[in-house]
Each structure stands twice: as C-alpha cells, then as structure tokens.
N, C-alpha and C positions, 0 to 999 in steps of 0.2 A: 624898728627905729630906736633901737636902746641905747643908741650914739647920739652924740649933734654931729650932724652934716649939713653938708649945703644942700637943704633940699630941693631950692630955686633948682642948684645945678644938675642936680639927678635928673629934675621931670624935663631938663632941656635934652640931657642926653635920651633918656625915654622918649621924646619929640622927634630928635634925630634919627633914631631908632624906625619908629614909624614912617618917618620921612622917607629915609633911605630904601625900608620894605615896600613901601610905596611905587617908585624909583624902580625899585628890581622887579615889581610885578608886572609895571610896565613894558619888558623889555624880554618879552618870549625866545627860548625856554626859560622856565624857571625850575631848579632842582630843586626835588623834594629833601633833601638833605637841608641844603640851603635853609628851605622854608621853614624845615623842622627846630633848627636852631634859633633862626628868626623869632619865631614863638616861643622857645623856652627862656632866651633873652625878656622877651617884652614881659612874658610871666613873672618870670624873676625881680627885673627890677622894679616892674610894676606893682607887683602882687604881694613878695614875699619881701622886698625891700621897702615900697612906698607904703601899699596897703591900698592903693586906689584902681587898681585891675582886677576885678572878682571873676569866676569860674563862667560866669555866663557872658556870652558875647552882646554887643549893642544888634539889637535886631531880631534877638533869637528868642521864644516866647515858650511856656513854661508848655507841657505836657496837654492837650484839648486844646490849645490856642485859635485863636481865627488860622495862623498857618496850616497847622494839622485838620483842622475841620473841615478847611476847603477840600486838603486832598483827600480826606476820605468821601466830600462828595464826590469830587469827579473819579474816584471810584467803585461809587457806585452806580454811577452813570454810565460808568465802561463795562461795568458787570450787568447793565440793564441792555448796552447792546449789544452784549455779546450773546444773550438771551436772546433777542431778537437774530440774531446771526447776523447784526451790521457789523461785519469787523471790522471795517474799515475806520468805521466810526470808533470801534475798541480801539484800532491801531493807532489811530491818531490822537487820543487820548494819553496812551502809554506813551507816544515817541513826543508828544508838545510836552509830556512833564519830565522825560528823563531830558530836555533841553534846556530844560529849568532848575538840572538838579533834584530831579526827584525820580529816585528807582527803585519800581517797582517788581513783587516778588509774590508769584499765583503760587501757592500750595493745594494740597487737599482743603484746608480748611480754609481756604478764602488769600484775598490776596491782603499783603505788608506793604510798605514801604518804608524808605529811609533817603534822608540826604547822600547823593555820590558824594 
C-alpha cells in the first residue's frame, strides 16, 4: 500500500470476490482451473495488495493441533484393530475419514495421513 487508494473499495471488491467464489461452489461442477485462479485473486488482493489475508486459512491449526491429534488417535485405534484382525472395524475407520477429507497412507513404517 505505498499508494493512496480507496481502500473501503478494494475490500468491497475482495467481498465480491468471495461472494461470487461462494456462488460458484455452489453450483457443481466446479473447475479446478477456475478455482485455482479464484485463489490467487483473493491472495493477491488480499494479501499482497491489502495485507489482511495471511498464508494460513481461518480454521486450519498449526502442526500437533487438536485436528492432527485426533487423527492420529483414531489411528491408532485402526492400527489396534487391525491387530486384533477386526478389519472391519479398520475399514471403517479409514473409509469415515477419507469422507472427511482425511487420506490415509500404511507404509512399512507405519501409517501418514494428509488432507485430500
């Protein structure tokens, strides 16, 4: 912001911006093209224009968070029955969190996960 602008009118356009992305998510399919632009828009004027958009999203919690802590209990709960050879009990584990966004990934050395 090493100009004067109107900045009232920037964060309305930033508004509409959201508005509008709002709007399109509604409205299945949505292309990842699309979406991808959507985002570097909002970065943009948000971020590197306003200076009130930072890298971390509203919701999203640092590295050990209550988010990440939960899912590595449950799995270790799916690794506890898979020991027992309930896999059912494993499968349902794995498939209620990959419905949630969360996909999971068994190595040799145990199992990862990561947001789809």
């Amino acid at each position: 912001m090493d100009e004067d602008f109107n900045t009232p009118q920037a964060i309305a356009v930033l508004s509409e911006v959201v508005r509008w992305t709002n709007s399109y998510l509604d409205e299945p399919p949505q292309s990842p093209a699309v979406l991808s632009r959507l985002n570097d828009t909002f970065n943009v004027l948000g971020g590197d224009v306003l200076g009130i958009v930072t890298d971390t999203l509203i919701g999203e919690e640092p590295e050990g968070g209550l988010e990440s802590r939960l899912v590595e209990l449950l799995i270790r709960m799916r690794a506890e029955a898979r020991g027992r050879k309930d896999f059912e009990t494993a499968d349902g584990i794995r498939e209620r969190l990959r419905e949630i966004g969360v996909e999971l990934m068994d190595t040799a050395e145990g199992t990862t996960w990561k947001r789809a």
